[in-house]
ROMI-19510 format. One line per 3 residues: their letters; for each residue x negated, y, z negated of N, C-alpha, C. Coordinates in steps of 0.02 Angstrom, whole numbers, plus 50000, padded with zeros to 5 digits. Layout:
a) X,Y,Z,X,Y,Z,X,Y,Z | ...
//
This chain:
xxx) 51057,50212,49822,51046,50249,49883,51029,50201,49941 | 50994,50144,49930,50973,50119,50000,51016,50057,49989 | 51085,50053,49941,51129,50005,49978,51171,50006,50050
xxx) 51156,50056,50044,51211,50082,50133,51142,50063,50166 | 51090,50047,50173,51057,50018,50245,51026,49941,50210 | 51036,49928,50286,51033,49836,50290,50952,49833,50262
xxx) 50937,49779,50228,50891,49765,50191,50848,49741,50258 | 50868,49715,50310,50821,49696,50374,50795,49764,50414 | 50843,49824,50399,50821,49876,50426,50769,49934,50386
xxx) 50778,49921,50298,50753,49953,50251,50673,49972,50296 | 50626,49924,50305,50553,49943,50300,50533,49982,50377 | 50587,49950,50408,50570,49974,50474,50585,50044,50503
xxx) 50648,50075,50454,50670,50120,50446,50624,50179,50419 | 50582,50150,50356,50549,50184,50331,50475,50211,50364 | 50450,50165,50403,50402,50159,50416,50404,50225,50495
xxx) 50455,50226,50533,50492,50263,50565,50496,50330,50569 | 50513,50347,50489,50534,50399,50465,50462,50447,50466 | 50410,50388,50445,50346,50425,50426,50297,50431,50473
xxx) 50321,50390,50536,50278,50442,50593,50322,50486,50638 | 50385,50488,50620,50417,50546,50632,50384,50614,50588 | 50377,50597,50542,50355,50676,50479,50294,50686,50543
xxx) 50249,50637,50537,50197,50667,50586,50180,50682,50641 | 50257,50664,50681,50274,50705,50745,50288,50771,50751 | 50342,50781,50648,50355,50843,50676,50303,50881,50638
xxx) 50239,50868,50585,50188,50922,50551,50158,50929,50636 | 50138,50882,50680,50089,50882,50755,50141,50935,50774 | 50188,50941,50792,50238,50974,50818,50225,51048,50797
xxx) 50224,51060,50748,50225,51133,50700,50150,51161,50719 | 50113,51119,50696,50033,51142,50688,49976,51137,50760 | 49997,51105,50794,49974,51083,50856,49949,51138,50906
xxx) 50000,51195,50924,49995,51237,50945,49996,51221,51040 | 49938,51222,51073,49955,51190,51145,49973,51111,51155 | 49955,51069,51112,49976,51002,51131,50029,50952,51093
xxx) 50104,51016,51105,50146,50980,51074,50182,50933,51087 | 50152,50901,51166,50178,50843,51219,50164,50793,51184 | 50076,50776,51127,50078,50746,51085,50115,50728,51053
xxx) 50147,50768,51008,50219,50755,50948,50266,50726,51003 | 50293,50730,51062,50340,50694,51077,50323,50612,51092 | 50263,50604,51107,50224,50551,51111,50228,50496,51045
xxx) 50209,50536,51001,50217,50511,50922,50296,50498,50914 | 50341,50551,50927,50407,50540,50922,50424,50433,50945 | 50411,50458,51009,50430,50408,51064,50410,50331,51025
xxx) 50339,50325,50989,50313,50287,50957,50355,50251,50922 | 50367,50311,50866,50410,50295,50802,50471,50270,50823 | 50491,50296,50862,50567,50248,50885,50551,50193,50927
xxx) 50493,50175,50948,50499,50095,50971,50465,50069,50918 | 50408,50091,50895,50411,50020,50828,50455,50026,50780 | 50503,50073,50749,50547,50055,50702,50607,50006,50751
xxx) 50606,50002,50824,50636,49952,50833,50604,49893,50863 | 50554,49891,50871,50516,49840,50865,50510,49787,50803 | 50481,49832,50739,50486,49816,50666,50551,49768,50661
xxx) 50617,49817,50665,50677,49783,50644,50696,49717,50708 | 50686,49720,50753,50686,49638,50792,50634,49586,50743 | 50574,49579,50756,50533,49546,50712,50545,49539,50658
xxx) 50585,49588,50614,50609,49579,50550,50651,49505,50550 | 50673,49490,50613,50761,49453,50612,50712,49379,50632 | 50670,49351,50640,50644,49308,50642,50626,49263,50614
xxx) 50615,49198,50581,50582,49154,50524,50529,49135,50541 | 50473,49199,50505,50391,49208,50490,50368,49227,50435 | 50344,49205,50387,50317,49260,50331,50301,49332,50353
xxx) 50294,49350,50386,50284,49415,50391,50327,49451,50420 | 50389,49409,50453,50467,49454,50465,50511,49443,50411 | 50475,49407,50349,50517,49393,50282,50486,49466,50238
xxx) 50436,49482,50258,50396,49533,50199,50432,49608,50259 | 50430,49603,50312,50481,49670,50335,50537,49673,50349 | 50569,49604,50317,50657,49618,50331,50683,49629,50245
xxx) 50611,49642,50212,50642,49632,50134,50682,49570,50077 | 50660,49507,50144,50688,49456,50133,50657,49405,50089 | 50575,49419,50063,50511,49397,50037,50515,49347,49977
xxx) 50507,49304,49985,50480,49243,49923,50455,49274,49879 | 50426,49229,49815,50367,49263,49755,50317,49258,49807 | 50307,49200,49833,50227,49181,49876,50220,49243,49916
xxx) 50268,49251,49968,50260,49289,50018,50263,49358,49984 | 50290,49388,49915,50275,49461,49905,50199,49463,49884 | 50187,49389,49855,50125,49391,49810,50053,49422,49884
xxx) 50085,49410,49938,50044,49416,50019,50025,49492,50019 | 50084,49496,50010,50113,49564,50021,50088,49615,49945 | 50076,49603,49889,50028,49660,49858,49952,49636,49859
xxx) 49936,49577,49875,49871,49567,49892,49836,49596,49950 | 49893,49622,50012,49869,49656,50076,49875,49729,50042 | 49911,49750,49995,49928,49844,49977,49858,49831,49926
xxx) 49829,49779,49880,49772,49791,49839,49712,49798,49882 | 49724,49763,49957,49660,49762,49989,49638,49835,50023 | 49721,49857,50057,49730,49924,50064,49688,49977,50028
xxx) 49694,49982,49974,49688,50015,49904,49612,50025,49911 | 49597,49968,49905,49528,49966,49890,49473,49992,49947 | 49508,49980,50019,49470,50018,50071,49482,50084,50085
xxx) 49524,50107,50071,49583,50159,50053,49504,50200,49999 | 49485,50174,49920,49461,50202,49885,49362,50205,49926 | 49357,50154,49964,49283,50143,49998,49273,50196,50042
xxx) 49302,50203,50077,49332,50251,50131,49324,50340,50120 | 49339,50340,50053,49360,50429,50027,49285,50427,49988 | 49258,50359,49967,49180,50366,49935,49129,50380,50009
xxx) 49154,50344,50055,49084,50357,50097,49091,50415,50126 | 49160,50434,50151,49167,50510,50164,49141,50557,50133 | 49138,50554,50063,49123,50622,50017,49048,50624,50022
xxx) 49009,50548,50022,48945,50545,50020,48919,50579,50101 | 48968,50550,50154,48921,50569,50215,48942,50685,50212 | 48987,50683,50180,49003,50737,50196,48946,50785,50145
xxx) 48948,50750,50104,48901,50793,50067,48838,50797,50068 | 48813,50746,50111,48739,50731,50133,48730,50791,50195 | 48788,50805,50236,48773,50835,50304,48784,50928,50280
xxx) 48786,50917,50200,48810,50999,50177,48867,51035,50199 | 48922,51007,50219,48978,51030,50250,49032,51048,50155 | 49065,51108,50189,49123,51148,50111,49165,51103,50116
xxx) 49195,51050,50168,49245,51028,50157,49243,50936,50128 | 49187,50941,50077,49185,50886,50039,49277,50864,50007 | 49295,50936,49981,49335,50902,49911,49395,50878,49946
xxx) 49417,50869,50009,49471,50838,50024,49462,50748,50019 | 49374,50713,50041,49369,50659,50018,49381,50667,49911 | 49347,50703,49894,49335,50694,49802,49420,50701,49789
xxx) 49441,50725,49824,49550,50735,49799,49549,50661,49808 | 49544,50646,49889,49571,50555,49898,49538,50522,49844 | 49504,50515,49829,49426,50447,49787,49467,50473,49727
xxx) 49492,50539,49686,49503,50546,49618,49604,50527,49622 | 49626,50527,49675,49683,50521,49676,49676,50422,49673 | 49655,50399,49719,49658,50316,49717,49625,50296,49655
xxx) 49581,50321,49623,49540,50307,49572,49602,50306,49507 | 49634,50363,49501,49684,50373,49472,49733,50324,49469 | 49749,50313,49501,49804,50277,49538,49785,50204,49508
xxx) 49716,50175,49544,49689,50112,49507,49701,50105,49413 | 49680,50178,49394,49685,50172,49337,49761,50148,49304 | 49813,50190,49331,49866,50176,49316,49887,50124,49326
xxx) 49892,50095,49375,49895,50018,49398,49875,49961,49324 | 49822,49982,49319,49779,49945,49253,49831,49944,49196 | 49844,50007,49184,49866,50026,49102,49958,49993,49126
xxx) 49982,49998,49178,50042,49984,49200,50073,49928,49176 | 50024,49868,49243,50025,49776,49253,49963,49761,49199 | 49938,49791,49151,49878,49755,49113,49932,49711,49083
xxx) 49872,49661,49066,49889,49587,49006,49914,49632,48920 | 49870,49667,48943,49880,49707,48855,49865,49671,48806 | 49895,49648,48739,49888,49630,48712,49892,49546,48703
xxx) 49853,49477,48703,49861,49393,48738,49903,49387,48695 | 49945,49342,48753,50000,49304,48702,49976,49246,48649 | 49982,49212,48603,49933,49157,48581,49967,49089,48638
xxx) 50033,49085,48649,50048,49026,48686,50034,49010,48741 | 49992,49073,48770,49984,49080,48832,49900,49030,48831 | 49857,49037,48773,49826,48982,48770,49801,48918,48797
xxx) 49728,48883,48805,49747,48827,48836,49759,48753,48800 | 49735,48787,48729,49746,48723,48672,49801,48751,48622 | 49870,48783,48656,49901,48818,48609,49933,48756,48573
xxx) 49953,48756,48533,49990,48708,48472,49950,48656,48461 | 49886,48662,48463,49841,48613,48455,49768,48633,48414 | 49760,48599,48354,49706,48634,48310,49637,48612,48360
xxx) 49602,48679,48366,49544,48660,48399,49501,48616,48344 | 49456,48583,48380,49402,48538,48357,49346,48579,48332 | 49331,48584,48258,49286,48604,48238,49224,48552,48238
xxx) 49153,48601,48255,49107,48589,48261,49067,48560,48206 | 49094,48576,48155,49058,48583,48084,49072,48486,48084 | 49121,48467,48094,49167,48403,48057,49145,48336,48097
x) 49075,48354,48125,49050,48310,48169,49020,48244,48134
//
């Protein structure tokens, strides 16, 4: 499916797409200030072409949005989505706490986020885990360790 678009246009495209959705939910739900949603519109079409110029550049970071990315430079690139993640999961904890301290009903939309990322972490785990060690992976592999006893 995403061989028909240019791999320099892939992220910028995407990224595009998804403050368009939230031009048009602002659009739907908004009610008097739907000058907003065109605002958001207007957005999304200059940074998805913003995105895709910068994409065309030689920077690590127009290599990680033109889809063009090294190991190093992806390795950048899930270390910024783990950092994400993790403020992402801080974020839905202090919410639920301040929300639930001030007695407000609408706690469980933070406890959905915190059990959804929590989730998510988990899976992550059971996904990329080490699982079971390789023995070669070792740092004295093919090599009899030195017993203590034989001193």
């Amino acid at each position: 499916m995403m061989r028909f678009i240019r791999p320099r246009l892939r992220k910028p495209l995407l990224g595009g797409i998804a403050l368009l959705g939230i031009a048009g939910a602002w659009a739907i739900g908004a009610g008097q200030s739907r000058w907003l949603a065109i605002v958001i519109a207007i957005v999304a079409v200059g940074q998805t072409v913003a995105w895709y110029l910068t994409a065309g550049e030689d920077t690590d970071e127009s290599a990680l949005l033109g889809s063009r990315a090294d190991e190093r430079q992806k390795q950048v690139g899930q270390h910024a989505r783990a950092l994400a993640g993790g403020v992402a999961m801080a974020a839905a904890y202090v919410g639920l706490l301040i929300t639930l301290a001030v007695k407000r009903a609408d706690a469980w939309s933070f406890a959905v986020m915190l059990a959804v990322t929590g989730f998510a972490y988990l899976a992550g785990l059971s996904t990329y885990g080490s699982g079971e060690p390789n023995p070669g992976d070792e740092a004295n592999a093919g090599y009899q360790a030195r017993s203590p006893v034989g001193r």
